[in-house]
DRENDO-1510 file (C-alpha; in Angstrom, 1 decimal, always signed):
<recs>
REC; n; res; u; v; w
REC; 1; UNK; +14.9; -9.4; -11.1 .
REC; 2; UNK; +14.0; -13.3; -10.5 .
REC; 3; UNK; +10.9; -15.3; -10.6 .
REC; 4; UNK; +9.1; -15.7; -7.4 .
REC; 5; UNK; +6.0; -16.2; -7.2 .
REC; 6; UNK; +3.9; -17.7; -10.5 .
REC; 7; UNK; +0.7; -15.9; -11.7 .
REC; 8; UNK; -1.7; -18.9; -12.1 .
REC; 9; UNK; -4.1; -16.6; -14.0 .
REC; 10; UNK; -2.6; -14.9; -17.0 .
REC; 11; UNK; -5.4; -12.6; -17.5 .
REC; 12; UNK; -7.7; -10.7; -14.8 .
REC; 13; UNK; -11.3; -9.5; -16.5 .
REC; 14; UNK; -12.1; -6.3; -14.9 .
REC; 15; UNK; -15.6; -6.0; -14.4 .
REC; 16; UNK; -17.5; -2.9; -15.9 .
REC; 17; UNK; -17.4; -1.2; -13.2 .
REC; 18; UNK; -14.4; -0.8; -12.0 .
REC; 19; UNK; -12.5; +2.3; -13.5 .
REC; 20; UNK; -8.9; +1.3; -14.2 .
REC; 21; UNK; -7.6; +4.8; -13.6 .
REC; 22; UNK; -8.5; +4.7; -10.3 .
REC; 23; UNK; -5.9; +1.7; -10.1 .
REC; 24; UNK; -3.4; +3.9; -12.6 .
REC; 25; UNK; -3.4; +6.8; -10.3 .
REC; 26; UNK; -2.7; +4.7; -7.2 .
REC; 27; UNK; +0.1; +2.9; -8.6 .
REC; 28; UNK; +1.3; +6.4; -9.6 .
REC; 29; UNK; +1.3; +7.5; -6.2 .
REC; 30; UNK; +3.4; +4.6; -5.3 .
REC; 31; UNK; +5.9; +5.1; -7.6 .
REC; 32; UNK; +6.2; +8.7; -6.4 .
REC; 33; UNK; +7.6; +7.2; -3.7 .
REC; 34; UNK; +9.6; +4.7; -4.5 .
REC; 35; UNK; +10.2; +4.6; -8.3 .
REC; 36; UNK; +10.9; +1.1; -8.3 .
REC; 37; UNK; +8.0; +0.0; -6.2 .
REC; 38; UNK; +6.6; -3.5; -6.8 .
REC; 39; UNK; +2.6; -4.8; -6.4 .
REC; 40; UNK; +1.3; -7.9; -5.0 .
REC; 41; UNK; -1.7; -9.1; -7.1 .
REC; 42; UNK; -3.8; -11.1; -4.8 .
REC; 43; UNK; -7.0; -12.6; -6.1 .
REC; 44; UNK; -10.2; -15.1; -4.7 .
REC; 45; UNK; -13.3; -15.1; -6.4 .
REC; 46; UNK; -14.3; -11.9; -7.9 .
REC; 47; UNK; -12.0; -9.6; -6.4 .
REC; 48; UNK; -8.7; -8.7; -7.2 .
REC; 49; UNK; -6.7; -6.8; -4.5 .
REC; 50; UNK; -3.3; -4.9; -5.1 .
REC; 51; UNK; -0.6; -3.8; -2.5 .
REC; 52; UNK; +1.9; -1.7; -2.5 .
REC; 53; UNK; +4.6; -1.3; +0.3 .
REC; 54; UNK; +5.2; +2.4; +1.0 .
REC; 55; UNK; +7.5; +1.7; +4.1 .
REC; 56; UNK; +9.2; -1.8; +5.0 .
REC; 57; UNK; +12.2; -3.0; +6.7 .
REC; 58; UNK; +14.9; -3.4; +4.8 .
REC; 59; UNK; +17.1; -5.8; +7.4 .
REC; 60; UNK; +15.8; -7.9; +10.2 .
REC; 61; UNK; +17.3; -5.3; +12.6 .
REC; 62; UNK; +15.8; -2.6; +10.6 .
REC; 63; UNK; +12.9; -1.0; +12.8 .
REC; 64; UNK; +11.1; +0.4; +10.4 .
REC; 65; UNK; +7.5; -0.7; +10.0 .
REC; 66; UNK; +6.0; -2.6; +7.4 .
REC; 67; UNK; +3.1; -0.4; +5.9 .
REC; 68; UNK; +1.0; -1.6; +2.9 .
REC; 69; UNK; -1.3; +0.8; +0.9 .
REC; 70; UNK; -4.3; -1.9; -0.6 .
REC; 71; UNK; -7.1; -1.5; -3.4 .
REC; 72; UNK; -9.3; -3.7; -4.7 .
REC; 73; UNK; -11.2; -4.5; -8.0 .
REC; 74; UNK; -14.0; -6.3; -8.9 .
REC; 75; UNK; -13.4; -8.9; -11.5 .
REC; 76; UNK; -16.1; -10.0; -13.9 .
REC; 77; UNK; -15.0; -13.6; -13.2 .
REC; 78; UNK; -13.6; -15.6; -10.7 .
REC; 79; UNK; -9.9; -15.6; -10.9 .
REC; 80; UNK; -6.8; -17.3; -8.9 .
REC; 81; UNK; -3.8; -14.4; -9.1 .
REC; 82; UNK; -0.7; -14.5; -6.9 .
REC; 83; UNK; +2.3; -12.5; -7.9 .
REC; 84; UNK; +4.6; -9.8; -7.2 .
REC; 85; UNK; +5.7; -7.4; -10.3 .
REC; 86; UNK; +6.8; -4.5; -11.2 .
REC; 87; UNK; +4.1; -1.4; -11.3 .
REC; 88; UNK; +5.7; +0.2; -14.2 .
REC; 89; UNK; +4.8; -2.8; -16.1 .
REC; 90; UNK; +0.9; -2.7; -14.7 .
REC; 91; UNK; +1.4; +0.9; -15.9 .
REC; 92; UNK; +1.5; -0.1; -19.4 .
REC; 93; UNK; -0.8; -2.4; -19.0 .
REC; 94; UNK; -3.9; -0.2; -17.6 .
REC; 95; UNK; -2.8; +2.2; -20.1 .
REC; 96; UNK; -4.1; +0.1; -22.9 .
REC; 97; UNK; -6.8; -2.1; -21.4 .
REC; 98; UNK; -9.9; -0.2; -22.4 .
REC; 99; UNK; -8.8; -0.6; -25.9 .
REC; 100; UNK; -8.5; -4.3; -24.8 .
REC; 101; UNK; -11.8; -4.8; -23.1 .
REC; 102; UNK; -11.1; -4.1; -19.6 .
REC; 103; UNK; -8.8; -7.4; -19.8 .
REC; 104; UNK; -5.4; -7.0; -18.0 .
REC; 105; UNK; -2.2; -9.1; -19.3 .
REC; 106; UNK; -0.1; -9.8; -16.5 .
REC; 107; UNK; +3.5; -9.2; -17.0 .
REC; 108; UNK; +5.4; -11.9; -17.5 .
REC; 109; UNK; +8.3; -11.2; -15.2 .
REC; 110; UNK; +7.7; -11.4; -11.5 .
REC; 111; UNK; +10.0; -9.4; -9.0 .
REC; 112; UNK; +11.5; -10.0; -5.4 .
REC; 113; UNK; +9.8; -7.8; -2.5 .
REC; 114; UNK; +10.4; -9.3; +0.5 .
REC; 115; UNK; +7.4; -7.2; +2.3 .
REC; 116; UNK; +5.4; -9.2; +0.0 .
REC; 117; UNK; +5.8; -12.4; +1.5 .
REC; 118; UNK; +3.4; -11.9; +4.2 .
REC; 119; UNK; -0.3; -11.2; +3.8 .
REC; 120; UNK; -2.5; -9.2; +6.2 .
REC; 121; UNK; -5.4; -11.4; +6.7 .
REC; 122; UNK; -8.5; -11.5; +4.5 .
REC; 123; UNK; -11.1; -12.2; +7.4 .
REC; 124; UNK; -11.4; -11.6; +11.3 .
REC; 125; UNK; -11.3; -8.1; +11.4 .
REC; 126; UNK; -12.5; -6.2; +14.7 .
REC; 127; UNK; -13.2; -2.6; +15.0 .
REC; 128; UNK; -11.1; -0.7; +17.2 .
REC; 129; UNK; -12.1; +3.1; +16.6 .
REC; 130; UNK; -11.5; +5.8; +14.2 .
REC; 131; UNK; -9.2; +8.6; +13.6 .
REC; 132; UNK; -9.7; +11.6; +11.9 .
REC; 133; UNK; -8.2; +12.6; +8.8 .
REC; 134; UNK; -6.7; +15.9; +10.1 .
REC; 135; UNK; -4.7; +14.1; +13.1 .
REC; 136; UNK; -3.5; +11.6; +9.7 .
REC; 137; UNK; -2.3; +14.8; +8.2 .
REC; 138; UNK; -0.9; +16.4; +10.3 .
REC; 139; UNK; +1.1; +13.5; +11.8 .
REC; 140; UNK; +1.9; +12.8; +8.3 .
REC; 141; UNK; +3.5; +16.3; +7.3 .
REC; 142; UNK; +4.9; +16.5; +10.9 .
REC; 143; UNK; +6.3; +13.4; +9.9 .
REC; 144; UNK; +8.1; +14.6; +6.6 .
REC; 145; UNK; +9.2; +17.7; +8.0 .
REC; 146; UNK; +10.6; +16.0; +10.7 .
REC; 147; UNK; +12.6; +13.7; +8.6 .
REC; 148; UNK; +13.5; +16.7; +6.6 .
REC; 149; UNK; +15.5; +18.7; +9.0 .
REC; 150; UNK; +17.0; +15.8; +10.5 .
REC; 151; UNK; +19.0; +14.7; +7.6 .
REC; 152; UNK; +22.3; +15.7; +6.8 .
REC; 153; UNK; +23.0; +17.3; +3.0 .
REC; 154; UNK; +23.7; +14.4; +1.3 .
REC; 155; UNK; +22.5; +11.3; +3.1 .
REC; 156; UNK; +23.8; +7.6; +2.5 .
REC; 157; UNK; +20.9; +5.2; +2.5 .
REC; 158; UNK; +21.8; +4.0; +5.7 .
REC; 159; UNK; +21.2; +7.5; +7.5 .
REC; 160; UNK; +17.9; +7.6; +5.5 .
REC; 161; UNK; +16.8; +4.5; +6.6 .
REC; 162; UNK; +17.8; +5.5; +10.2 .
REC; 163; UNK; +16.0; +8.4; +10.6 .
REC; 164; UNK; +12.9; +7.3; +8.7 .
REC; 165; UNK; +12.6; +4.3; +10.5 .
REC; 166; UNK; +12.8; +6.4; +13.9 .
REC; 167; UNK; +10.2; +8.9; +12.8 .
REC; 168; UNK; +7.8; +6.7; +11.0 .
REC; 169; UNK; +7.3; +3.7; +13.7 .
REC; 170; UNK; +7.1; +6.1; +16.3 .
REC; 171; UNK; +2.6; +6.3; +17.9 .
REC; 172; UNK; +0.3; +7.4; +15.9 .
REC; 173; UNK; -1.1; +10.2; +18.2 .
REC; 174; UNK; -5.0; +10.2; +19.3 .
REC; 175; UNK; -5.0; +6.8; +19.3 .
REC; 176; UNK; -5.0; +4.6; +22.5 .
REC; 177; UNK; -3.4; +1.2; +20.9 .
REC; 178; UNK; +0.1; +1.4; +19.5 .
REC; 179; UNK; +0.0; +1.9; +15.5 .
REC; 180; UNK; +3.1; +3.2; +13.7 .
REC; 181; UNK; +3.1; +6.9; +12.8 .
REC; 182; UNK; +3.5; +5.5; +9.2 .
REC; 183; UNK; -0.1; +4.8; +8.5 .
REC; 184; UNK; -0.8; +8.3; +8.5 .
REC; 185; UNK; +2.3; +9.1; +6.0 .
REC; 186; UNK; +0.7; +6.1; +3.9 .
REC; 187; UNK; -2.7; +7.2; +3.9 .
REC; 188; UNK; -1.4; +11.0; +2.7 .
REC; 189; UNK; +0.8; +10.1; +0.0 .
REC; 190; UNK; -1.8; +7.7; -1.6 .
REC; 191; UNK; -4.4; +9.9; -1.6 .
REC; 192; UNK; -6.4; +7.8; +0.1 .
REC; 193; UNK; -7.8; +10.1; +2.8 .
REC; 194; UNK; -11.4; +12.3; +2.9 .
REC; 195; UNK; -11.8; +15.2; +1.6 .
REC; 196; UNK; -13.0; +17.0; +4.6 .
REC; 197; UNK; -10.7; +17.0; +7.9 .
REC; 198; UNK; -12.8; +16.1; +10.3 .
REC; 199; UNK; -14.3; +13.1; +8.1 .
REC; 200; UNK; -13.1; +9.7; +10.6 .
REC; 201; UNK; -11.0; +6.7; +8.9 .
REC; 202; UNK; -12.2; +3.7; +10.9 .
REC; 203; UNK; -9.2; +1.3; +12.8 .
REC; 204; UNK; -9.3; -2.6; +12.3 .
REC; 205; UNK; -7.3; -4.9; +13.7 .
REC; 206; UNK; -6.6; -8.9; +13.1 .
REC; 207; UNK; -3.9; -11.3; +13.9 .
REC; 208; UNK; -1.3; -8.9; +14.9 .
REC; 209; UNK; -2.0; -6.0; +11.3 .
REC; 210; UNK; -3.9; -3.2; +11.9 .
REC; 211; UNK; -6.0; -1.7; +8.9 .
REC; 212; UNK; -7.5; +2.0; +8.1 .
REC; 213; UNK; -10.5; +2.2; +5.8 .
REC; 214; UNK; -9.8; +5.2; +4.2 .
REC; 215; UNK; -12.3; +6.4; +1.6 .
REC; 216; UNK; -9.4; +6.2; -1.3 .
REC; 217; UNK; -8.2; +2.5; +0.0 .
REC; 218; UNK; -6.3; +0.7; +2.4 .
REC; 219; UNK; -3.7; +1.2; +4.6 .
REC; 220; UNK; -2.4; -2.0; +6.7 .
REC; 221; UNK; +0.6; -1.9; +9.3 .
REC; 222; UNK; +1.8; -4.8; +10.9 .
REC; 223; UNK; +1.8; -4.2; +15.1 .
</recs>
């Protein structure tokens, strides 16, 4: 692990509000996937958004798409935070900071994730639609299942990456633009979709990301 990007705020004052679990149980989620998954901390203003990558390339000829699961905080001040570490470490962090006044320490040590190099955009978003959360699910499980029964006993990571990348950037179905069958496996696996099936996840788009506003969070996907 190297340095990469420098926190310029040490600190990040939740504000009363906000309920740090909420932010446990996603990074949780995260790590279910990937158990060494890393967070961008992003903050302007009062607001401090985390991302998590649940799919991203891992070469340049890699085709698997780059799909970010986001939520976001209110601060009780304004605060300028830009670094990528470890969620482990957050872990430890929210685990103690009611006992420290809602104030989060940043971890010192900052981690390498190329996903997190790019940003989605912050503003210009356009409404495209909505989905509903059954077609997420179901494309979701379809989606694990699928991946399931095509891999060999005993996989190498390149085979893994192969067949995920195949399945997982593959049209979202009901949808009439092109958006990467990983959303919905995003969306599932971070809790992040309604309750009830038929409940619809409005689509965004901006600058070449599109972005699900799920009632749990985000979900971006560059297109």
């Amino acid at each position: 692990m190297s340095e990469n990007v420098e926190a310029v705020s040490e600190r990040a004052q939740f504000c009363g509000k906000a309920d740090p679990r909420d932010l446990a149980t996603f990074f949780s989620r995260a790590r279910a996937v990937d158990s060494q998954v890393a967070v961008k901390l992003l903050s302007r203003g009062k607001a401090l958004a985390a991302y998590v990558a649940v799919l991203a390339p891992a070469t340049l000829l890699d085709a698997m798409p780059t799909v970010l699961g986001m939520r976001a905080v209110p601060l009780e001040n304004s605060a300028h935070i830009d670094t990528v570490v470890e969620a482990s470490a957050l872990l430890d962090r929210l685990a103690r900071i009611e006992d420290e006044g809602l104030k989060l320490t940043l971890p010192p040590v900052t981690v390498n994730a190329a996903w997190a190099g790019i940003t989605p955009p912050l503003s210009g978003w356009q409404l495209q639609g909505s989905i509903d959360a059954e077609t997420l699910r179901r494309t979701a499980k379809e989606g694990m299942d699928a991946v399931d029964q095509a891999l060999p006993q005993n996989p190498g990571h390149a085979v893994l990456d192969t067949v995920r990348s195949r399945i997982w950037s593959s049209p979202l179905p009901g949808f009439e633009m092109p958006i990467p069958a990983g959303v919905a496996f995003a969306a599932e696996v971070l809790g992040f979709l309604p309750s009830k099936s038929m409940d619809a996840v409005s689509v965004y788009t901006a600058d070449g990301w599109v972005r699900l506003n799920a009632p749990g969070g985000y979900v971006l996907a560059r297109v």
